[in-house]
C-alpha positions, 0 to 999 in steps of 0.5 A: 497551478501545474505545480499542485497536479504534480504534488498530487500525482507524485502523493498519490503514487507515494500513497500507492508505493506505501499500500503496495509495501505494507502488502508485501510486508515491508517497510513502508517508511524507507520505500517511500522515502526511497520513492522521494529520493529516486521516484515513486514509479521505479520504486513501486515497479520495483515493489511489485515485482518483489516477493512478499515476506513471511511475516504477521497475518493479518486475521480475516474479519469474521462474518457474523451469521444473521439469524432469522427468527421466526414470528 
């Protein structure tokens, strides 16, 4: 039973490390499985610290404005 908590725990934080690297426009695939080859801690401390690169902008989602029509 321990063994499926740590499977999760160790998801979760791979989860995590792959989010973190799309953000800073990264890898997501290598940081992961350098997060499975070292730990997905150290890799996702180590993501963090670093800056984001110049990359593709993800465009805002534009707010359609709600007309009230007066009856």
């Amino acid at each position: 039973m321990e063994i499926f908590i740590i499977i999760i725990v160790y998801a979760v934080f791979l989860y995590a490390t792959f989010k973190v690297a799309i953000s800073k426009n990264r890898e997501p695939a290598g940081w992961m499985l350098a997060g499975l080859i070292i730990s997905p801690l150290i890799v996702l401390i180590i993501l963090a610290i670093m800056q984001e690169l110049p990359g593709k902008k993800k465009p805002k989602a534009k707010k359609k404005k709600v007309s009230k029509k007066s009856k």
